[in-house]
ChimeraX commands (.cxc) that place a marker at each C-alpha (Angstrom):
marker #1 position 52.80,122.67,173.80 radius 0.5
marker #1 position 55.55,122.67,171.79 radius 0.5
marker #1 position 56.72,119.99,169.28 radius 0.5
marker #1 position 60.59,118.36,169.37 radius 0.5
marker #1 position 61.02,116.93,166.35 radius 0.5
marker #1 position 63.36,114.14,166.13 radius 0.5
marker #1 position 65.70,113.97,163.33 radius 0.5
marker #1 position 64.62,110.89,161.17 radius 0.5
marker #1 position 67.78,108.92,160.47 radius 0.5
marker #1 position 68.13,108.69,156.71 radius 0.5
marker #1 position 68.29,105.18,155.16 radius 0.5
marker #1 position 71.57,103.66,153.90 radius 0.5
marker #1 position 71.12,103.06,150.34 radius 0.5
marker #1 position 74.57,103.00,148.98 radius 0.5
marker #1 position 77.66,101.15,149.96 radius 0.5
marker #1 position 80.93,101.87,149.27 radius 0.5
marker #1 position 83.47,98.66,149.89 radius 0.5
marker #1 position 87.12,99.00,149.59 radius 0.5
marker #1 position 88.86,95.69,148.76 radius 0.5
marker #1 position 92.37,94.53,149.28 radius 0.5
marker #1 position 94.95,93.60,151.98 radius 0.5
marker #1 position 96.59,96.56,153.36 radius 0.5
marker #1 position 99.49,95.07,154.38 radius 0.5
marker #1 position 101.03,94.06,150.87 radius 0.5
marker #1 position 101.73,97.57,149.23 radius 0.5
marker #1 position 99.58,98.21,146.38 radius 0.5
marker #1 position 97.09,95.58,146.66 radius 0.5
marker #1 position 95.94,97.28,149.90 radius 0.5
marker #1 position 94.37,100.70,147.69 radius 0.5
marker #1 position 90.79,99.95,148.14 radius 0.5
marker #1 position 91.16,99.78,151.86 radius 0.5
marker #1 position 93.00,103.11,151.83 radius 0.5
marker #1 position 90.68,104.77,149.91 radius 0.5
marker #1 position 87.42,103.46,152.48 radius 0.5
marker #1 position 89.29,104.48,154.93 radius 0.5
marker #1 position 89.65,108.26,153.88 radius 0.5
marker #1 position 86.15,108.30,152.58 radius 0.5
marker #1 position 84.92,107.53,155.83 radius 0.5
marker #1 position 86.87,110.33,157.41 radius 0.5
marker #1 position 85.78,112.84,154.70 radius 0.5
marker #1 position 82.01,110.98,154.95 radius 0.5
marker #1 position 81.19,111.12,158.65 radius 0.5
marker #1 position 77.40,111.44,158.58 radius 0.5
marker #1 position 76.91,111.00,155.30 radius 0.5
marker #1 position 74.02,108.54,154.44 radius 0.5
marker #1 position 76.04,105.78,152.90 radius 0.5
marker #1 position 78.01,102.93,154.20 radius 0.5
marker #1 position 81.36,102.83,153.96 radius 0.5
marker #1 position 83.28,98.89,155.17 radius 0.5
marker #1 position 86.90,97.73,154.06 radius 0.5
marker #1 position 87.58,94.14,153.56 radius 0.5
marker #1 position 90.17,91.38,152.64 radius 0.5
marker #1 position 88.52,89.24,150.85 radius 0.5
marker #1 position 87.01,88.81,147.33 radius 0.5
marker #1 position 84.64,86.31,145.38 radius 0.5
marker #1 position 81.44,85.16,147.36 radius 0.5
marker #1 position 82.79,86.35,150.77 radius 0.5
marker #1 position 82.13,89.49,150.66 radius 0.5
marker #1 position 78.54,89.62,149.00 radius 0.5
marker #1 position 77.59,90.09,152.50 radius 0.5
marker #1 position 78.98,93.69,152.42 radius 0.5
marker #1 position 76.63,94.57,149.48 radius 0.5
marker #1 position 73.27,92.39,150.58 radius 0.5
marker #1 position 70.27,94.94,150.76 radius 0.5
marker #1 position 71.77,97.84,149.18 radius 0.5
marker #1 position 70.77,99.66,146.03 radius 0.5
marker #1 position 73.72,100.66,144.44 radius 0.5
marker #1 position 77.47,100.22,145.34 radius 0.5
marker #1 position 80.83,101.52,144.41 radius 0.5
marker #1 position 83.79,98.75,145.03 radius 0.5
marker #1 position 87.15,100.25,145.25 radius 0.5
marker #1 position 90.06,97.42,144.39 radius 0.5
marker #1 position 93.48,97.08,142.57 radius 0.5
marker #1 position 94.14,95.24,139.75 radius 0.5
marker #1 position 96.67,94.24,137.59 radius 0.5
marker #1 position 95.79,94.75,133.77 radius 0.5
marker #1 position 99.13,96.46,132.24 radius 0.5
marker #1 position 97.11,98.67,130.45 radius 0.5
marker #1 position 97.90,101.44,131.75 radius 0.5
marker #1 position 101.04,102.89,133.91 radius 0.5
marker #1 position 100.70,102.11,137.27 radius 0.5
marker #1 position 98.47,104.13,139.30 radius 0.5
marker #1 position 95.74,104.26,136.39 radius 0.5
marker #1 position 91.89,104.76,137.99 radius 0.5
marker #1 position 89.96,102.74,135.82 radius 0.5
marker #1 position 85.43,103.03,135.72 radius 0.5
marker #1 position 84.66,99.57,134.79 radius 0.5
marker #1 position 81.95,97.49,134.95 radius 0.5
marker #1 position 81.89,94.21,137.51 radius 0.5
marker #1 position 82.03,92.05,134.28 radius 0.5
marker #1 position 85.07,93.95,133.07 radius 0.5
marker #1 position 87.00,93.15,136.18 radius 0.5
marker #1 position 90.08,90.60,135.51 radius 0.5
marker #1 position 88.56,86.97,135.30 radius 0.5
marker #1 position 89.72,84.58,137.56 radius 0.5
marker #1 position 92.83,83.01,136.54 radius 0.5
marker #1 position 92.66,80.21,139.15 radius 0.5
marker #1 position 90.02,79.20,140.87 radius 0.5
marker #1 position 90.39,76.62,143.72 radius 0.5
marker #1 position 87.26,77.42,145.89 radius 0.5
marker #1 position 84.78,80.50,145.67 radius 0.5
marker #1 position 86.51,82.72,147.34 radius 0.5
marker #1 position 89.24,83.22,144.03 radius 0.5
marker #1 position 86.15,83.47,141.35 radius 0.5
marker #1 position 86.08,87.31,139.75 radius 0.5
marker #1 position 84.06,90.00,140.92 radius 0.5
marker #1 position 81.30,89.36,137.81 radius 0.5
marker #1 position 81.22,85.77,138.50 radius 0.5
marker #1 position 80.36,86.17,142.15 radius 0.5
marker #1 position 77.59,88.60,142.08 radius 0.5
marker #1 position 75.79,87.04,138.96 radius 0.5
marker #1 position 75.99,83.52,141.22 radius 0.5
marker #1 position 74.77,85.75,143.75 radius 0.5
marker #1 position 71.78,86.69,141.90 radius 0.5
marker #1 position 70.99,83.45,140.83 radius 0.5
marker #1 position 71.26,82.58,144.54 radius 0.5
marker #1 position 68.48,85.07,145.43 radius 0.5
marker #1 position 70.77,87.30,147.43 radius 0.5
marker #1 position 69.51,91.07,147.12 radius 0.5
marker #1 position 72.02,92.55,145.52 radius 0.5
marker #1 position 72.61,96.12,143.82 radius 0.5
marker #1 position 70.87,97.09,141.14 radius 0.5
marker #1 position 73.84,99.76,140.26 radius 0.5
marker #1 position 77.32,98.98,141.01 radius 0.5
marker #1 position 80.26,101.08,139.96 radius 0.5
marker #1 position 83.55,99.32,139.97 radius 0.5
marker #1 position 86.95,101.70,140.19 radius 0.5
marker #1 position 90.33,99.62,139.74 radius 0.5
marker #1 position 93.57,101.02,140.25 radius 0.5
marker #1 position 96.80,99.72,138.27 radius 0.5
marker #1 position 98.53,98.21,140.97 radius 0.5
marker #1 position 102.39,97.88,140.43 radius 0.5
marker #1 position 103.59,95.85,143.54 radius 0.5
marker #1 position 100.92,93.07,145.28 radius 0.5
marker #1 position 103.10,90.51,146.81 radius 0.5
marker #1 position 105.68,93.35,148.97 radius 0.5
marker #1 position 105.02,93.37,153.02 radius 0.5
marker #1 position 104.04,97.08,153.44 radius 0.5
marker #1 position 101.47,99.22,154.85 radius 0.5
marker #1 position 102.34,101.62,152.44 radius 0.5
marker #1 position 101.18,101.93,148.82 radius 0.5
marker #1 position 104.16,102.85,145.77 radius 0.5
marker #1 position 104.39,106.13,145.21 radius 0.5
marker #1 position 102.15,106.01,141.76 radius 0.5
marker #1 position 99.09,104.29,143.33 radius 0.5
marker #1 position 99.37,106.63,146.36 radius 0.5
marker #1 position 99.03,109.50,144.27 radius 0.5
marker #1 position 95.87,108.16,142.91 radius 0.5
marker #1 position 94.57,107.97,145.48 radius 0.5
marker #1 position 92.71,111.59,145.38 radius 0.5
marker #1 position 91.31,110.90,142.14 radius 0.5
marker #1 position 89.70,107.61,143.74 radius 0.5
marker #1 position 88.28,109.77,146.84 radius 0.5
marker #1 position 86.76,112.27,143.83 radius 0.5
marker #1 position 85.54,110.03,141.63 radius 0.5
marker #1 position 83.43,108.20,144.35 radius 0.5
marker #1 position 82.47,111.61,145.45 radius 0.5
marker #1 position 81.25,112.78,142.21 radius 0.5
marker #1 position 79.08,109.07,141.74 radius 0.5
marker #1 position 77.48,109.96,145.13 radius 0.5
marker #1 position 76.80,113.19,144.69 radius 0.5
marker #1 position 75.33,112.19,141.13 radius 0.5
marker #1 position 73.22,109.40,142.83 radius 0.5
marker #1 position 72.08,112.05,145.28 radius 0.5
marker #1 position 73.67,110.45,148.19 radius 0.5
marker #1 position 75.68,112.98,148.99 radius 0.5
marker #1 position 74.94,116.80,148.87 radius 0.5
marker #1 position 77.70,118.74,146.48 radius 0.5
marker #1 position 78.37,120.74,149.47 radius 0.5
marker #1 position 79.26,117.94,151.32 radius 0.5
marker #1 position 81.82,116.63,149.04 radius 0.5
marker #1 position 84.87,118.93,150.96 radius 0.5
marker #1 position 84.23,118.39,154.46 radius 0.5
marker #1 position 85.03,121.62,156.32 radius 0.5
marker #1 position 89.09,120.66,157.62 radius 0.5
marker #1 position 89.69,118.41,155.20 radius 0.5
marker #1 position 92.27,119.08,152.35 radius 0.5
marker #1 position 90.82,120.01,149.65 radius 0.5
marker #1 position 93.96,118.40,147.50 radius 0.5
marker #1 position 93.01,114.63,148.90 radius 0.5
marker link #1:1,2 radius 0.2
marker link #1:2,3 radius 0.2
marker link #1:3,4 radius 0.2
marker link #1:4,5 radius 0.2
marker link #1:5,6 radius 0.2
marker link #1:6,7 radius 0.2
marker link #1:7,8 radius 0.2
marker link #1:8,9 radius 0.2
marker link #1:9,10 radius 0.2
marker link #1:10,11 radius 0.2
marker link #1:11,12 radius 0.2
marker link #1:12,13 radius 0.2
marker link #1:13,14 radius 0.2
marker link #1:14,15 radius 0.2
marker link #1:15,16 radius 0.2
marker link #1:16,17 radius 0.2
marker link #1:17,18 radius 0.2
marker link #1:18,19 radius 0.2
marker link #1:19,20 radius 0.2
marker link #1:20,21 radius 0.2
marker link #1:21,22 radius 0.2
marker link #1:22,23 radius 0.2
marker link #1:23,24 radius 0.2
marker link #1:24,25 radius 0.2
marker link #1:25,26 radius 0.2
marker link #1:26,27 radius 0.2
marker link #1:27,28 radius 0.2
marker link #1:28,29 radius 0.2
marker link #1:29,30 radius 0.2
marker link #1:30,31 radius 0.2
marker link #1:31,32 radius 0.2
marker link #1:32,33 radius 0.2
marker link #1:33,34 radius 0.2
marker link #1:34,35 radius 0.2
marker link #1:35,36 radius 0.2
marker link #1:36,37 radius 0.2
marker link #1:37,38 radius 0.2
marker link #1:38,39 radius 0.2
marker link #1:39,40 radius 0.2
marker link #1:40,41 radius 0.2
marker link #1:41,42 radius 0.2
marker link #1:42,43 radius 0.2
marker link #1:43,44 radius 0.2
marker link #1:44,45 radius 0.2
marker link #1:45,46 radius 0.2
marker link #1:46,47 radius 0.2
marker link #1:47,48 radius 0.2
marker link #1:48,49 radius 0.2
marker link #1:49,50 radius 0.2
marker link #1:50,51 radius 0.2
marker link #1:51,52 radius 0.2
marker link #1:52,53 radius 0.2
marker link #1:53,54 radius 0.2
marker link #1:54,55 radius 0.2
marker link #1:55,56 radius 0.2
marker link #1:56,57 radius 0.2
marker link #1:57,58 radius 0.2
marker link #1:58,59 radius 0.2
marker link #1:59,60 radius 0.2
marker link #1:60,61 radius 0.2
marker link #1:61,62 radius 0.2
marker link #1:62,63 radius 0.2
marker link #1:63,64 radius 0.2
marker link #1:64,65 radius 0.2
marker link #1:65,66 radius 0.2
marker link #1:66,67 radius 0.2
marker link #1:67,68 radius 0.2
marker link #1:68,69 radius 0.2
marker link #1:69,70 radius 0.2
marker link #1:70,71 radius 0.2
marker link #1:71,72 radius 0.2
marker link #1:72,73 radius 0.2
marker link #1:73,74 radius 0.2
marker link #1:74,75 radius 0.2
marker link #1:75,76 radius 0.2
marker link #1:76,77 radius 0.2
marker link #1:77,78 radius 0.2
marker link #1:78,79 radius 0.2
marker link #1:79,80 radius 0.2
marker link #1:80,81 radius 0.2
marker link #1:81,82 radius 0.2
marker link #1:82,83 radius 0.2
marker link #1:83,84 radius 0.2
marker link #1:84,85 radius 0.2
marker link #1:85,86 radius 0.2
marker link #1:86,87 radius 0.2
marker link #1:87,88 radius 0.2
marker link #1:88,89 radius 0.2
marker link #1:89,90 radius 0.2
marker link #1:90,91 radius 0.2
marker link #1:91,92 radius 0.2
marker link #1:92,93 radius 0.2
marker link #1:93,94 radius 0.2
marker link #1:94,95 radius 0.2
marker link #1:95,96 radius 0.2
marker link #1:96,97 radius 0.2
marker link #1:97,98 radius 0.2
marker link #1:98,99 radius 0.2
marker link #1:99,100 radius 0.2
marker link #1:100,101 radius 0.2
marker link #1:101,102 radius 0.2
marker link #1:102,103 radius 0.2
marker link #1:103,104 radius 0.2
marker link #1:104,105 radius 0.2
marker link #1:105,106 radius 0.2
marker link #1:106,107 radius 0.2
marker link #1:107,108 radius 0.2
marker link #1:108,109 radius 0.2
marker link #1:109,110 radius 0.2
marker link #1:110,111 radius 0.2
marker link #1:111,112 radius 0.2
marker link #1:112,113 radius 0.2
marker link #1:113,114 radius 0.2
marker link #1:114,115 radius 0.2
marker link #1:115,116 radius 0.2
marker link #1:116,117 radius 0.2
marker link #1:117,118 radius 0.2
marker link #1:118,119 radius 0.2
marker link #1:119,120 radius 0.2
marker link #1:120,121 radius 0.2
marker link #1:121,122 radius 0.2
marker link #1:122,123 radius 0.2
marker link #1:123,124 radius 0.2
marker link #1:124,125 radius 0.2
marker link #1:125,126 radius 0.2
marker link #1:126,127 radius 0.2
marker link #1:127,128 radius 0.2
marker link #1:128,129 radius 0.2
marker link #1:129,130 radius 0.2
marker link #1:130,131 radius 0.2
marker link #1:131,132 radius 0.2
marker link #1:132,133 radius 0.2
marker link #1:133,134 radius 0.2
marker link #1:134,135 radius 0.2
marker link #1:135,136 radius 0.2
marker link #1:136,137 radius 0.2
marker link #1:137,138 radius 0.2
marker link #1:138,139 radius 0.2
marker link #1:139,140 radius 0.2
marker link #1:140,141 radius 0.2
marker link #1:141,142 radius 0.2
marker link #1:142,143 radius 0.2
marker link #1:143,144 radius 0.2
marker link #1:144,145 radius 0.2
marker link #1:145,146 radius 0.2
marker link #1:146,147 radius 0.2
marker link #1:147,148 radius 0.2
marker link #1:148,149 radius 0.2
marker link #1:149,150 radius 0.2
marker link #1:150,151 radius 0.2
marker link #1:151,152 radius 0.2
marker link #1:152,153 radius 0.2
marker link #1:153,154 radius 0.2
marker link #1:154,155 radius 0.2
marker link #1:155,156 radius 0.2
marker link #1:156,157 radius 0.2
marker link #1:157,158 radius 0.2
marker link #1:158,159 radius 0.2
marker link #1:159,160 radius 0.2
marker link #1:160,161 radius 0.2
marker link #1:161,162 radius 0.2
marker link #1:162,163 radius 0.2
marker link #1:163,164 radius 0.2
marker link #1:164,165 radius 0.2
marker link #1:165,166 radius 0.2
marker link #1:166,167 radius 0.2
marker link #1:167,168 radius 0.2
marker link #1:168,169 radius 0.2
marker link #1:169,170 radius 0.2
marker link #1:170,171 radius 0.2
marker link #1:171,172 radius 0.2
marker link #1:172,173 radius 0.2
marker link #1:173,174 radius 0.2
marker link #1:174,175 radius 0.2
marker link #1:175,176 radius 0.2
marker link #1:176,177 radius 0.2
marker link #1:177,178 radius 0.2
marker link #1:178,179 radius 0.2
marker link #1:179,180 radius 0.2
view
């Protein structure tokens, strides 16, 4: 008798969460960048989810995971626009205003998390891009923060591959441009 053996599905341990609304230019990077990482990604072990909103909302997305990369824009004029910053979630811009949880920072909303018991990730990698225009109605990024856009898709590459999530060969799916 022969034996089939039945690939064993392997585990989600990393999420990748692009943040932003992609319909006011710049602001929507993070989404853009999930949403070519999950057509250079397909099959790869790691879950890859776009959403709109920020603070405690979206501590859903990261629940159970181990580590996480969070792709978002942000304005912190310290670079030119279309900067890729590697920051930590406490380095993310504090919260200027905050009228409910859903405006507190990034840092703010997982360390509540924590203290809230939600199982959160131990490693989390935070890349920002310097967003130039947030409040113009456009599916379309400016020209700068579109042409970071590669260097996002590389850099999140390189973190998976370094976490192990993501086999070096795997990092240019056959097809895709290598240039992206």
């Amino acid at each position: 008798m022969g034996s089939s053996a039945t690939p064993v599905p392997v585990p989600q341990r990393t999420v990748v969460v692009g943040l932003g609304n992609p319909l006011l230019s710049d602001d929507g990077v993070g989404v853009l960048a999930a949403r070519l990482l999950a057509e250079r990604l397909v099959g790869a072990p790691v879950s890859i989810e776009e959403s709109s909103w920020g603070g405690m909302r979206f501590l859903d997305l990261l629940a159970g995971f181990e580590r996480a990369i969070i792709i978002d824009a942000i304005q912190w004029r310290r670079g030119p626009v279309g900067t890729v910053y590697r920051l930590s979630p406490d380095e993310a811009v504090p919260t200027v205003r905050a009228v409910s949880f859903h405006d507190i920072s990034l840092g703010t909303a997982l360390a509540l998390g924590t203290r809230l018991g939600i199982p959160l990730p131990a490693e989390i990698v935070f890349l920002a891009v310097e967003a130039g225009d947030i409040l113009t109605v456009s599916e379309a990024c400016s020209p700068e923060v579109s042409a970071a856009l590669p260097e996002v898709v590389r850099r999140v590459e390189a973190q998976l591959g370094a976490w192990g999530d993501l086999p070096e060969a795997r990092c240019t799916k056959p097809g895709s441009p290598s240039t992206l």
